[in-house]
C-alpha positions as CSV (number, residue, x, y, z in Angstrom):
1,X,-2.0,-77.7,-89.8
2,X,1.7,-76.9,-89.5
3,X,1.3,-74.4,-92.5
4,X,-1.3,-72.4,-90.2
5,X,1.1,-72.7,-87.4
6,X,3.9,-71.4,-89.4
7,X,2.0,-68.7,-90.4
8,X,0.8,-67.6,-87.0
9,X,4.0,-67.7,-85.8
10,X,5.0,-65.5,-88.4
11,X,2.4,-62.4,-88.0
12,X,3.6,-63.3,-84.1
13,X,6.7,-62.2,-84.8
14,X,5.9,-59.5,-87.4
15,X,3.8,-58.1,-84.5
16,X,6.4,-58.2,-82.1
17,X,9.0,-56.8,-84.4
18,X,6.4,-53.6,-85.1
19,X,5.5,-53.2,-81.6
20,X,9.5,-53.0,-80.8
21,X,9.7,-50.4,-83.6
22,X,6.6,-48.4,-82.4
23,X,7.9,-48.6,-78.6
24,X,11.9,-47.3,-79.8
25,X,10.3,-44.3,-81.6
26,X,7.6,-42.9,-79.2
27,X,9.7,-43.0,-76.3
28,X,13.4,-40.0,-76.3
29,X,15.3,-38.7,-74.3
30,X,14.7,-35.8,-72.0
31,X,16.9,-33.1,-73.2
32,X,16.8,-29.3,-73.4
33,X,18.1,-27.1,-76.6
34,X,20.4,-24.2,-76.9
35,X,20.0,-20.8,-76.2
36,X,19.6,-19.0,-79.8
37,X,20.2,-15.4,-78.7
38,X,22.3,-13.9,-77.5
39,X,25.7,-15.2,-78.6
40,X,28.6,-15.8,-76.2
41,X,30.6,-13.0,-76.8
42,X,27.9,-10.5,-77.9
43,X,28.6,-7.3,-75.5
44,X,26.0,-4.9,-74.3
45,X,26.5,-1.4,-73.1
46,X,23.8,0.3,-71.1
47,X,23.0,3.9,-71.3
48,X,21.2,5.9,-68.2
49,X,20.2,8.5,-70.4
50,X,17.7,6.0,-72.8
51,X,13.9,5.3,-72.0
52,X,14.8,2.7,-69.2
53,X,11.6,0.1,-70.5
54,X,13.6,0.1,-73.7
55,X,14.4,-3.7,-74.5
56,X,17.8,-4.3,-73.8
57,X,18.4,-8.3,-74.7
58,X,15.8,-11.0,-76.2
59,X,16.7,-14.1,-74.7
60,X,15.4,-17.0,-76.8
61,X,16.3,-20.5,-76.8
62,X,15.1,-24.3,-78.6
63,X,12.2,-26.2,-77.1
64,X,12.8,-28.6,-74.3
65,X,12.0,-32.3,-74.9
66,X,10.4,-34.8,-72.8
67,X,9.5,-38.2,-73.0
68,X,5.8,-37.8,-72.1
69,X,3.8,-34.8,-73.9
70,X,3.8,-31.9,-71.5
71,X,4.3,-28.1,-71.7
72,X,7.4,-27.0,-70.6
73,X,7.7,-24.1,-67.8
74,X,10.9,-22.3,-68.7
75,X,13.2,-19.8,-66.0
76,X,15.9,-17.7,-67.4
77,X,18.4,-17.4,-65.0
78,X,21.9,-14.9,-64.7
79,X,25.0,-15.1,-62.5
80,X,28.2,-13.5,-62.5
81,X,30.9,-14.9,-64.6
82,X,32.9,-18.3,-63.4
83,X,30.5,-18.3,-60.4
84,X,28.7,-21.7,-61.3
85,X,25.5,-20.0,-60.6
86,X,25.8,-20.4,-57.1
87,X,23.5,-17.0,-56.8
88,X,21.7,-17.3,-59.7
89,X,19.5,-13.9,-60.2
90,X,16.2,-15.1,-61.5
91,X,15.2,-13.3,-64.7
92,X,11.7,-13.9,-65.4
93,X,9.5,-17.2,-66.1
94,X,7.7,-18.3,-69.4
95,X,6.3,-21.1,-71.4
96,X,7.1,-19.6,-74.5
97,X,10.7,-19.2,-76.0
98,X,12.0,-16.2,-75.7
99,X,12.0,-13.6,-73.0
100,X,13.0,-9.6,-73.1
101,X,14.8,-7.5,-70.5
102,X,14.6,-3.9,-70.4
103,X,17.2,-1.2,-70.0
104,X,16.4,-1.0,-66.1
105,X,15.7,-4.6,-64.9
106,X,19.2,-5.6,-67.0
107,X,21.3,-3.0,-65.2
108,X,19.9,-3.8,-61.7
109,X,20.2,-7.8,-62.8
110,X,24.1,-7.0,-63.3
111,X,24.6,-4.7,-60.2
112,X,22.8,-7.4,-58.2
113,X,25.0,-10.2,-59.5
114,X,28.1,-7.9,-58.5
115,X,29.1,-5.9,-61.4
116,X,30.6,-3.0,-61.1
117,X,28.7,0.6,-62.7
118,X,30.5,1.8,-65.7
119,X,32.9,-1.0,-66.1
120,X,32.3,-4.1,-68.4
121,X,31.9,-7.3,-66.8
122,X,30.5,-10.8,-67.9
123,X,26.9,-12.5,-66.9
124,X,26.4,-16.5,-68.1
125,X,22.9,-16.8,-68.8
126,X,21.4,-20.0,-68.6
127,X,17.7,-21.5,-69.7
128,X,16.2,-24.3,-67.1
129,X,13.5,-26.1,-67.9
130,X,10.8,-28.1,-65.6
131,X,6.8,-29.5,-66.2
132,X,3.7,-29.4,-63.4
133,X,3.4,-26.8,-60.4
134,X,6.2,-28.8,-58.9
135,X,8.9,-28.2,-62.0
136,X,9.9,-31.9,-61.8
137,X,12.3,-33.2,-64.0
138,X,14.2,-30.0,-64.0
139,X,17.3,-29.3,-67.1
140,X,19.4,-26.5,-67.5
141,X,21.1,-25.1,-70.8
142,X,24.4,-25.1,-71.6
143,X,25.3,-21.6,-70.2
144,X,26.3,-18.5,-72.8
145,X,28.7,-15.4,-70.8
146,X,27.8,-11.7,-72.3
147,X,29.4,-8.7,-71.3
148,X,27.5,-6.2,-69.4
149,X,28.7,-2.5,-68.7
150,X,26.0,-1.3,-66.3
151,X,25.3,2.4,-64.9
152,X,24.4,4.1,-61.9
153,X,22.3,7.1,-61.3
154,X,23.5,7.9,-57.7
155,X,24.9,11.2,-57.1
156,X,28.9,11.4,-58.2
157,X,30.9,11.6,-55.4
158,X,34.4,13.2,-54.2
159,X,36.3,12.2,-51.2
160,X,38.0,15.0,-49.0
161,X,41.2,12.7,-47.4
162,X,43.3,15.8,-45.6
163,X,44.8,16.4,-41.9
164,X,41.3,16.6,-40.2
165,X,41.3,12.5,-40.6
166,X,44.3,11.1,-41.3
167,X,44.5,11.3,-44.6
168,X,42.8,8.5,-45.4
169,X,40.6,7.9,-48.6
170,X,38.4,5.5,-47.0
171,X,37.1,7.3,-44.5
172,X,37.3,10.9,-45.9
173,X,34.2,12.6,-45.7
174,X,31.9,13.0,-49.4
175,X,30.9,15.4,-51.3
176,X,28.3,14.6,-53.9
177,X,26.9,16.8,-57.4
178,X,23.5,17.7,-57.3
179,X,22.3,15.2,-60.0
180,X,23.8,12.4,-62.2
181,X,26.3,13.4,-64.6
182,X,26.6,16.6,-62.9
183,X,30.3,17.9,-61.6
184,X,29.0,20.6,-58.9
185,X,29.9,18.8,-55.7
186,X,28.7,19.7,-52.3
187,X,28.8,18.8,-48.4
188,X,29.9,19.3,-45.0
189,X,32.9,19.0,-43.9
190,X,35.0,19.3,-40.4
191,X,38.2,21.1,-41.4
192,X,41.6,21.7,-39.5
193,X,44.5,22.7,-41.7
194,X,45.3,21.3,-45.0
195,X,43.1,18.7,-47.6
196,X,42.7,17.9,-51.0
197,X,40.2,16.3,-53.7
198,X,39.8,12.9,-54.4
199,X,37.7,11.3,-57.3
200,X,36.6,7.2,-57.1
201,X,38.0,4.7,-59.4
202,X,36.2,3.4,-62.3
203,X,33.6,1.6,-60.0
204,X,32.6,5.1,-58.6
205,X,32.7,3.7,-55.0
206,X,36.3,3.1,-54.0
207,X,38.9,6.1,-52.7
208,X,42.5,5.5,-52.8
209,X,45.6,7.2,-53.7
210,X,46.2,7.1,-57.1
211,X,42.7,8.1,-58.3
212,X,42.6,11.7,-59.8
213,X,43.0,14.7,-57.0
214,X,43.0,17.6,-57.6
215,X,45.0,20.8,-55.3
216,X,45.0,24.1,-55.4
217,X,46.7,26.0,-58.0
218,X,48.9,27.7,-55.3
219,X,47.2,31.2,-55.4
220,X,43.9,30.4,-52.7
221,X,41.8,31.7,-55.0
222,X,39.6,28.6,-55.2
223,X,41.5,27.6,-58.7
224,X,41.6,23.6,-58.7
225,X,44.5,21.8,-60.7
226,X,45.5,18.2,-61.2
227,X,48.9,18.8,-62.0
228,X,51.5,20.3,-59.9
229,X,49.4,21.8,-57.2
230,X,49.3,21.8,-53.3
231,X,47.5,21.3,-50.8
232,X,44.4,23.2,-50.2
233,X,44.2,24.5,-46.7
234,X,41.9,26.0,-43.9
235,X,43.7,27.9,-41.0
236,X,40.6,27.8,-38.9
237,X,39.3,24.6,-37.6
238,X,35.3,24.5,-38.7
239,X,32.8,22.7,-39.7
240,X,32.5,24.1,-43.2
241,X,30.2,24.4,-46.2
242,X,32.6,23.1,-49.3
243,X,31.9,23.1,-52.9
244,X,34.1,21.6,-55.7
245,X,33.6,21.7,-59.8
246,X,35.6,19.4,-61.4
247,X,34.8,20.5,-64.4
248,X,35.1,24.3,-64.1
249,X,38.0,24.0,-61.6
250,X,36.7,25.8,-59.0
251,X,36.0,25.2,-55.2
252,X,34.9,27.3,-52.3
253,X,34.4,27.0,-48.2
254,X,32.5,28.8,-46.1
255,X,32.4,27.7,-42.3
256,X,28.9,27.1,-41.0
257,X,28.4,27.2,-37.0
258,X,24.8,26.1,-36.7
259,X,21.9,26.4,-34.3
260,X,18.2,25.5,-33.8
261,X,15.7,28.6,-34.0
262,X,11.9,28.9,-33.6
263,X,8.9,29.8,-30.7
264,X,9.1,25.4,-30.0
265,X,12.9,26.8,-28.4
266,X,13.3,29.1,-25.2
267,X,14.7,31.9,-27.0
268,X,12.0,31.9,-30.0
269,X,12.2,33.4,-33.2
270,X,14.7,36.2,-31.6
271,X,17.8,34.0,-31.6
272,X,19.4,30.5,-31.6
273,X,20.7,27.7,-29.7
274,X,24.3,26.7,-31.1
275,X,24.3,22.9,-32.1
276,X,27.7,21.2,-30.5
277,X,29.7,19.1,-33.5
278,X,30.7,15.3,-32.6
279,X,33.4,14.1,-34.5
280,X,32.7,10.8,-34.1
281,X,29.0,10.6,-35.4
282,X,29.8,13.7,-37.9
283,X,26.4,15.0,-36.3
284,X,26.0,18.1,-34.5
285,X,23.3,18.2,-32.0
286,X,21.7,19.4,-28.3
287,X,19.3,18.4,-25.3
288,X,16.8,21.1,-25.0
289,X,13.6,21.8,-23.8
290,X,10.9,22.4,-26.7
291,X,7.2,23.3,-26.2
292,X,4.2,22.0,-28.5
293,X,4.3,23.8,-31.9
294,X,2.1,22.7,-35.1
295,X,4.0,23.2,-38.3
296,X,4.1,24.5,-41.2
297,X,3.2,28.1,-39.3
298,X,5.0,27.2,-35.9
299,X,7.7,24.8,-34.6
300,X,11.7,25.1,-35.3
301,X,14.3,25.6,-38.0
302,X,17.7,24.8,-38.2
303,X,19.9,27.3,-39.7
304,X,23.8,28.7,-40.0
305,X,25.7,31.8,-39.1
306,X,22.9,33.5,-36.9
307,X,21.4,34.4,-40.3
308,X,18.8,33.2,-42.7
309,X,20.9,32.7,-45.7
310,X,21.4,29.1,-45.1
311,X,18.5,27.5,-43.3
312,X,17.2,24.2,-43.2
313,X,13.2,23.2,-42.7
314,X,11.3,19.8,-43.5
315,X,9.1,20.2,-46.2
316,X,6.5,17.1,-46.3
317,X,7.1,16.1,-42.4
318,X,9.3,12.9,-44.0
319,X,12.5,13.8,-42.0
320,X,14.7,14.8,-44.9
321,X,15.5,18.4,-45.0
322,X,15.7,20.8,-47.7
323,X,17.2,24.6,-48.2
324,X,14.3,27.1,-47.0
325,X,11.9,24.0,-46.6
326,X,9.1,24.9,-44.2
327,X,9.0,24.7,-40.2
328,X,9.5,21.0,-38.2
329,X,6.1,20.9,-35.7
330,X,7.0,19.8,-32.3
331,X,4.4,17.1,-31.6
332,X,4.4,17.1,-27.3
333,X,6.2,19.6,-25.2
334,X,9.2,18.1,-23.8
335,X,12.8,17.8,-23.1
336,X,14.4,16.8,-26.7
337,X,18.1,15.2,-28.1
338,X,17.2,17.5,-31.3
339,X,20.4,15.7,-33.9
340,X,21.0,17.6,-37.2
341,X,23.3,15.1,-39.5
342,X,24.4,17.0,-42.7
343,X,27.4,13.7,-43.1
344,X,25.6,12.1,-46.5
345,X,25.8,14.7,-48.8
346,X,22.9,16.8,-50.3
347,X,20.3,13.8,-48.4
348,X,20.2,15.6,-45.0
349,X,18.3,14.4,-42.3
350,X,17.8,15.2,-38.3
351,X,16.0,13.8,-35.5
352,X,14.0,14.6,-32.3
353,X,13.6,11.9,-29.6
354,X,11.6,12.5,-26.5
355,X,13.8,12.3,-23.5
C-alpha cells in the first residue's frame, strides 16, 4: 500500500512539474520586432521629373508577437524629426510586413509633416501594431529617422520689394514662371519709382534680404545683373505688366490701365469702362449696370490699353481667366461690383456680385 502511494505521488508530481513546463512555454510576452528597411540614416532624394507612382521606400518590419494566436493589424506611421510623433502622418495599413510608398504620396507625407521643398530634412518612421476591429493591445516600434529632400511643383516665384511698398520682402508683390522649372516670370504689379528682384530662399517660400536680387545693369535696357547693379526704376506710377528671366537676364514693363468691354456694359462693344486700382486689395474693379447677356457669343471682356492685344475672357465659366479666353455671360440684368484681381500671378480670377 505505501509503495502505491509512493508511486502516485510520484506521477502527481511528474504531472505537475510537465504541466508547469507546458504552461512557461505556451504563454510570451507581447512584443513587436524591428523595422528591417529602411535603415536609420539611409537618405532619399525625390525627383519631380520621375513617374510619381514610382516606389519610393519599402517599409518592412518583424512580426508582432502576442500571447494569444491572433493576426496582427499593422499602421506605419511618419512624423517630423524629434517631434515624438505628436502629429503622426498615417502611412497606410496592412497585415502583412512590408508596405511601399510612391514618389507622390512620400513627398506630400514629408511636406505635410513640415518639411521644407528642396531641402533635406529627417522623418522617424515607426511600425504600431494592434489585433480585432478595436486594435487592442496596441505596440509601437522602436522608431528609425530618414532623410527626406522633398519637391514642389508650384510655379517659381520672385518677389518685387521696391518704393511702391516699403521695401519690404514680405509683402512685395509675386511674380511667378509659367511652369515648374521654368525661369520666365510674370505678374502685375503697382509701380511708383524705383524696385528690384528678389528670389526665395532654399524653401522657395520665404523673401528676405540677403536672398539673390537681381538690378539693372545701369543702361534701362531691360539687362538684369546680380552684381553691381541698381535699382530698376519706373518714373510713372502704374499698374504694370512686368516680366523677368532669370536665366536670360532680361526683364520688361509695360503699364496696363484696364477696363471692362462688351454689349452686357452701356457702352457695348464700341468702348470700355476703366477699372479703378485699390491698393489695399491689389484688385481693380467698378459698380456698373450690366444687362442679360448669354456667353460664349455675348456678355463682357476685360481687357488693357483700349486695345485687344491684352484681353482677358473665362473660358469654361469656372471663374479663372485666361489670355483671349472667351466672353463672361451675365446671368440677370442688374447693377454689378464687377472685381478683376490679377495679384496671384498667372491664376487670375474676377468676380460679379449682384448689388
Amino acid at each position: 500500500m505505501k509503495t502505491i502511494f509512493k508511486l502516485s505521488l510520484l506521477a502527481l508530481t511528474l504531472l505537475s512539474f510537465s504541466c508547469s513546463e507546458d504552461d512557461q512555454f505556451q504563454v510570451s510576452e507581447d512584443s513587436i520586432g524591428g523595422i528591417l528597411t529602411p535603415s536609420t540614416g539611409d537618405s532619399f532624394v525625390l525627383n519631380p521629373f520621375e513617374v510619381q507612382t514610382n516606389t519610393a521606400m519599402t517599409i518592412s518590419w518583424e512580426d508582432a508577437i502576442y500571447s494569444v494566436p491572433t493576426q496582427a493589424n499593422y499602421t506605419v506611421e511618419v512624423a517630423q524629426s524629434g517631434t515624438n510623433f505628436e502629429n503622426a502622418i498615417v502611412v497606410g495599413n496592412t497585415i502583412e510586413n512590408a508596405l511601399t510608398v510612391n514618389i507622390s504620396n512620400l513627398n506630400n507625407y514629408a511636406i505635410l509633416a513640415g518639411l521644407f521643398p528642396f531641402v533635406e530634412g529627417q522623418l522617424d518612421i515607426r511600425v504600431k501594431s494592434a489585433i480585432g476591429d478595436e486594435a487592442v493591445l496596441p505596440q509601437y516600434s522602436d522608431a528609425i529617422t530618414v532623410s527626406i529632400t522633398p519637391f514642389t511643383t508650384d510655379l517659381p516665384k520672385l518677389s518685387v520689394p521696391g518704393n511702391h511698398q516699403g521695401w519690404d520682402p514680405p509683402t512685395a508683390p509675386l511674380l511667378a514662371s509659367s511652369a515648374f522649372g521654368e525661369t520666365d516670370y510674370e505678374g502685375y504689379v503697382w509701380l511708383d519709382g524705383e524696385y528690384k528682384f528678389l528670389a526665395p530662399d532654399e524653401t522657395g517660400v520665404v523673401f528676405e534680404w540677403g536672398n539673390t536680387d537681381w538690378g539693372d545693369d545701369g543702361n534701362f535696357n531691360g539687362v538684369l545683373v546680380e552684381t553691381d547693379e541698381v535699382n530698376c526704376t519706373e518714373s510713372t506710377a502704374g499698374y504694370y505688366l512686368v516680366k523677368a528671366n532669370t536665366d536670360e537676364l532680361t526683364y520688361s514693363t509695360e503699364i496696363m490701365n484696364w477696363g471692362i468691354i462688351g454689349n452686357a456694359t452701356p457702352t457695348g462693344w464700341d468702348s470700355d469702362t476703366d477699372l479703378i486700382y485699390d491698393p489695399a486689395t491689389r484688385t481693380l474693379s467698378i459698380t456698373l449696370d450690366l444687362t442679360a447677356q448669354e456667353a460664349p457669343d455675348n456678355g463682357i471682356k476685360f481687357r488693357a490699353n483700349d486695345d485687344w492685344g491684352v484681353n482677358l475672357g473665362d473660358t469654361g465659366a469656372d471663374g479663372t481667366m485666361e489670355y483671349s479666353g472667351d466672353n463672361i455671360g451675365i446671368p440677370v440684368s442688374g447693377n454689378y461690383t464687377i472685381v478683376l484681381d490679377l495679384s496671384n500671378p498667372r491664376e487670375y480670377t474676377y468676380s460679379l456680385t449682384l448689388n
